[in-house]
C-alpha positions in Angstrom: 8.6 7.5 19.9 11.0 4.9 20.3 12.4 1.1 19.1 11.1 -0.4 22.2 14.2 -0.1 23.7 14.4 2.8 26.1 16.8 4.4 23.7 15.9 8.0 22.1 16.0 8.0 18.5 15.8 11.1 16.1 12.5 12.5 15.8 10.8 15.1 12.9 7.3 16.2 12.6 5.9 17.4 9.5 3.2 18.9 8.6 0.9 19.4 5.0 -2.6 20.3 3.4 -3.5 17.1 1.8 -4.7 18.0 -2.0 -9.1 16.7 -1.8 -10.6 14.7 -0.2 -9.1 12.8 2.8 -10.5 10.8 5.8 -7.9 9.7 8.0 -10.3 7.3 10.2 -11.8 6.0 7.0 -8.4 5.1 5.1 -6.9 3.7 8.1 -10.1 0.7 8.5 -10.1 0.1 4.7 -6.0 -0.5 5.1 -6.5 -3.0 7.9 -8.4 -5.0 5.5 -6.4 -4.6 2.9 -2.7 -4.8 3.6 -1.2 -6.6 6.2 0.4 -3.4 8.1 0.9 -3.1 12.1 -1.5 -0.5 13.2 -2.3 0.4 16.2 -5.2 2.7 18.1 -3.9 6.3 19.5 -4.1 7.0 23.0 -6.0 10.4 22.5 -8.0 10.2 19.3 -8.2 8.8 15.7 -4.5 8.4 14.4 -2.5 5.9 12.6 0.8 4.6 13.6 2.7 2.0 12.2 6.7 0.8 11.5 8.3 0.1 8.4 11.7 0.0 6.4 12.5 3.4 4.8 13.6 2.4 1.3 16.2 5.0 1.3 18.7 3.6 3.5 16.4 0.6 4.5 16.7 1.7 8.8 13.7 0.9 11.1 11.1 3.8 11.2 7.9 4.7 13.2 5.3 6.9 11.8 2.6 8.1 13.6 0.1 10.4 11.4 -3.5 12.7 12.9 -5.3 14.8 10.8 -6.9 18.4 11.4 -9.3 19.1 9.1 -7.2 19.6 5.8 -4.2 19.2 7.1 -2.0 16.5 8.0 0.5 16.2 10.6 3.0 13.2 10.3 5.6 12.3 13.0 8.5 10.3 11.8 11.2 8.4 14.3 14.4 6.4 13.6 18.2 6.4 12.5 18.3 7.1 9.0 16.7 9.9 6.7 13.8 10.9 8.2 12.8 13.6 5.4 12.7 10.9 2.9 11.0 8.6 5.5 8.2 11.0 6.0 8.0 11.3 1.9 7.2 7.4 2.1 4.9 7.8 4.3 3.3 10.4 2.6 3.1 8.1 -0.8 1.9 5.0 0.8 -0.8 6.8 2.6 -1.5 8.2 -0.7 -1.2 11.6 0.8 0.9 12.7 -1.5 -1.7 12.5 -4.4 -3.5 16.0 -5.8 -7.3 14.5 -5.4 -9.1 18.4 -5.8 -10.4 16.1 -9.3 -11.7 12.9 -7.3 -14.9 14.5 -6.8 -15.3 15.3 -10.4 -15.4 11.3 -11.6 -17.9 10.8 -9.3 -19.9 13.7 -11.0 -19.7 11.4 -14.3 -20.3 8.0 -12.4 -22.9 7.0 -10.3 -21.9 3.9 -9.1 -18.1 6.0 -7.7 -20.3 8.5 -6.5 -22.4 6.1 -4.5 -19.0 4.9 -3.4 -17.7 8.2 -2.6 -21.3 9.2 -0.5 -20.7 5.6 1.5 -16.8 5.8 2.3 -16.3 9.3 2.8 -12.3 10.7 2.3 -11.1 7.5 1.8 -7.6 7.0 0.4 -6.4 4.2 -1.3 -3.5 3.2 1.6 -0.9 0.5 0.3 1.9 -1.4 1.3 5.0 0.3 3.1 7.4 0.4 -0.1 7.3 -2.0 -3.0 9.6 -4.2 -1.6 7.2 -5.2 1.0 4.4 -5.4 -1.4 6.6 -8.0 -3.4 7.7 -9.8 -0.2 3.7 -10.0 0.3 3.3 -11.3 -3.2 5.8 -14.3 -2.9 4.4 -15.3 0.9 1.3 -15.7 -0.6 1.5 -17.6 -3.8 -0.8 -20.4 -3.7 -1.8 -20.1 0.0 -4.8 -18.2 1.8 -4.3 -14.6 3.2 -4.5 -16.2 6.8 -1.4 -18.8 6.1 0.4 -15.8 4.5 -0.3 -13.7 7.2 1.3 -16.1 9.6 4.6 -17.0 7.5 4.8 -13.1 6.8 4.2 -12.8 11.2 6.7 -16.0 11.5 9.2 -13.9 10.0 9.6 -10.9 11.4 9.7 -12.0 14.4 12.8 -14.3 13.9 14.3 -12.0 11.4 12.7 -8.7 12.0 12.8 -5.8 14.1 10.0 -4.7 16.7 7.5 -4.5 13.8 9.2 -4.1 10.8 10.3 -6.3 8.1 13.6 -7.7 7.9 15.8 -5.0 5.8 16.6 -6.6 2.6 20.3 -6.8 3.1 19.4 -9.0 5.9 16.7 -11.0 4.0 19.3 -12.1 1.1 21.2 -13.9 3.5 18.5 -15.9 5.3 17.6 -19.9 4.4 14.4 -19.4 5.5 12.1 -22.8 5.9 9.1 -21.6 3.4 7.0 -23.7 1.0 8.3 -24.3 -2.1 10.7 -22.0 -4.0 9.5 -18.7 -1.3 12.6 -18.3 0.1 14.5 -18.4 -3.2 12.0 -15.7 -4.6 12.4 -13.7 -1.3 16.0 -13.8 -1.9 15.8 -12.2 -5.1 13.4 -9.6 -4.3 15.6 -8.7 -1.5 18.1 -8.3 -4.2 16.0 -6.5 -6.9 15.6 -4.3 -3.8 19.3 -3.5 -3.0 19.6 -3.2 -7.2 17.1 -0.2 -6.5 14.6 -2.0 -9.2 11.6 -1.7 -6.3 12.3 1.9 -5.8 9.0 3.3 -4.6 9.6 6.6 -6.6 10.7 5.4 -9.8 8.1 3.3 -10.2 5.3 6.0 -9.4 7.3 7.9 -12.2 6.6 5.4 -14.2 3.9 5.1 -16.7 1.9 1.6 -14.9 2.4 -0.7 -17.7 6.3 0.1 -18.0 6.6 -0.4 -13.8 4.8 -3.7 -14.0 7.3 -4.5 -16.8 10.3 -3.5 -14.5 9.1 -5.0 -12.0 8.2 -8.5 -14.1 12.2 -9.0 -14.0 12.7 -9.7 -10.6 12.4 -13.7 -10.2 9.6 -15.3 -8.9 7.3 -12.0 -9.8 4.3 -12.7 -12.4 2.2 -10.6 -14.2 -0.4 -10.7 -11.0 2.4 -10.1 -8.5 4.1 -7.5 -10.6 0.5 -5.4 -11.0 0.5 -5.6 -7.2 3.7 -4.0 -6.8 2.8 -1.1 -8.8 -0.9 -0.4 -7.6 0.0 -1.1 -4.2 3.5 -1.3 -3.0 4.2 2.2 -5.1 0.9 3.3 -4.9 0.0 4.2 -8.1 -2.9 6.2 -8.6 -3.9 5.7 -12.1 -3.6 2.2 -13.1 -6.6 -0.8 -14.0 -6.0 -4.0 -12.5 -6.3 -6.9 -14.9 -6.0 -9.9 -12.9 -8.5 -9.7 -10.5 -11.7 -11.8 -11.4 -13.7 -10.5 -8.1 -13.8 -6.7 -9.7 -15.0 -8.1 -12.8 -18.0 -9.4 -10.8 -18.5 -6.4 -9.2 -18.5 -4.5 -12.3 -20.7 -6.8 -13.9 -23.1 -6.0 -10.4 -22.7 -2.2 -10.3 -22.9 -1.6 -13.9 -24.5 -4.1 -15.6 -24.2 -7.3 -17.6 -22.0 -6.7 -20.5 -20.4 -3.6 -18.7 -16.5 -4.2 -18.5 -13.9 -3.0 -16.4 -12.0 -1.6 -19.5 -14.7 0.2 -20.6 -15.9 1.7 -17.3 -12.4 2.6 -15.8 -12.3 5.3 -18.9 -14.7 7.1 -16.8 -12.3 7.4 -13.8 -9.5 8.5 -14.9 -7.3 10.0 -13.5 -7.6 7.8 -10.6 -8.5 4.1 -12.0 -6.7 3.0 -9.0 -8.9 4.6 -6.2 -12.2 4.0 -7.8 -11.4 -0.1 -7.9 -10.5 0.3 -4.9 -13.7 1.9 -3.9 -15.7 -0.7 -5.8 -13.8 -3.3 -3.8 -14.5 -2.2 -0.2 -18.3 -1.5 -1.2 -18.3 -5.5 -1.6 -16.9 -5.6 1.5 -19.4 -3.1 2.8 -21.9 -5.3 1.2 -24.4 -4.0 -1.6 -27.1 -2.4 1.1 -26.9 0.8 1.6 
């Protein structure tokens, strides 16, 4: 792997047995649809590959990650601290999560075991680091996911680098021509950042309603945004989201009228996180079977 330069780069491979259940093919389509992320298709089989900023010293990485049976192998390239890189990777992919229990809530559940039967091995995949996720957040205040997507494509490639989102350093410097008060918000998460307050690991160390607290202090970050950074940005596996209306419904569907995500989500712990997940891309999937 390369920068797209020509140039050699450091290179590790490592590789793991992944704790339960895990589907590489399946997480990798349920990320496309749910975090914008630059994937692309392996040349010799299912794989996932994508570039990102490795929060530890914020360089340019590529990760390219197969699967063989229980174990996963994942590939890390760039300049900086590729052992922590590939620890990133690890966490946003949630491979880094002991799921030998998943199967157990679905013993208790029905509706996650129907979820589990239909989306077989799939791992709740989120954003690069936090700091993307909160980037994310602020690009699409008040706009659809398609304009977002654009602004968040707009900038990379004027401030970017082959793929990957501007390094925060950079991003605090940039007057950036955004809607609104997004390039002052994307100032200060770039700062928050650098401050170390997005730290991926920290906030996973976190009890979920402390990191969404933390992470409420960076400007321009609401209680909607914040959650987002947590459940998604650091991954979290163990967390209820209470701001979205659309998982309400789909309680309300799967479990019945009256039924309500606080009361359900008792049922899944410890993995709240994965099982709305689940219930979200079975509404994708549609209610058929």
């Amino acid at each position: 792997m390369n920068e797209g330069t020509g140039r050699v780069v450091a290179q590790i491979a490592r590789e793991f047995k992944v704790q339960g259940p895990w589907s590489l093919e399946t997480s990798r389509r349920f990320w496309e649809g749910f975090a914008p992320a630059a994937l692309a298709d392996g040349p010799t089989g299912p794989e996932l590959r994508t570039v990102f900023r490795a929060e530890d010293d914020w360089q340019r990485a590529e990760a390219q990650v197969t699967q063989a049976g229980d174990v996963a192998r994942v590939t890390v390239a760039g300049d900086g601290d590729l052992d922590a890189a590939a620890a990133q990777v690890r966490r946003f992919l949630a491979l880094d999560v002991d799921a030998r229990g998943w199967p157990e809530v679905a013993r208790r559940d029905p509706v996650i075991a129907d979820a589990q039967e239909r989306l077989p091995g799939l791992r709740p995949c989120g954003f690069h680091s936090p700091y993307e996720a909160a980037a994310w957040a602020v690009l699409s205040q008040r706009l659809r996911i398609a304009q977002a997507a654009r602004l968040r494509t707009d900038v990379i490639a004027r401030h970017g680098q082959d793929g990957a989102f501007p390094a925060p350093q950079l991003l605090r410097t940039l007057d950036l021509d955004l809607p609104g008060r997004k390039g002052e918000y994307l100032r200060a998460v770039a700062e928050a950042a650098l401050d170390g307050l997005l730290d991926g690991a920290a906030l996973r160390a976190l009890d979920p309603d402390d990191a969404v607290k933390r992470v409420r202090q960076v400007k321009g970050l609401g209680e909607f945004a914040a959650e987002l950074v947590v459940l998604r940005g650091a991954n979290a596996p163990d967390a209820v989201p209470h701001h979205e209306s659309r998982l309400n419904a789909v309680v309300a569907e799967r479990y019945g009228p009256g039924r309500t995500l606080a009361e359900v989500s008792e049922g899944w712990r410890p993995y709240r996180t994965w099982a709305a997940v689940h219930l979200r891309a079975l509404r994708e999937l549609g209610s058929g079977g």
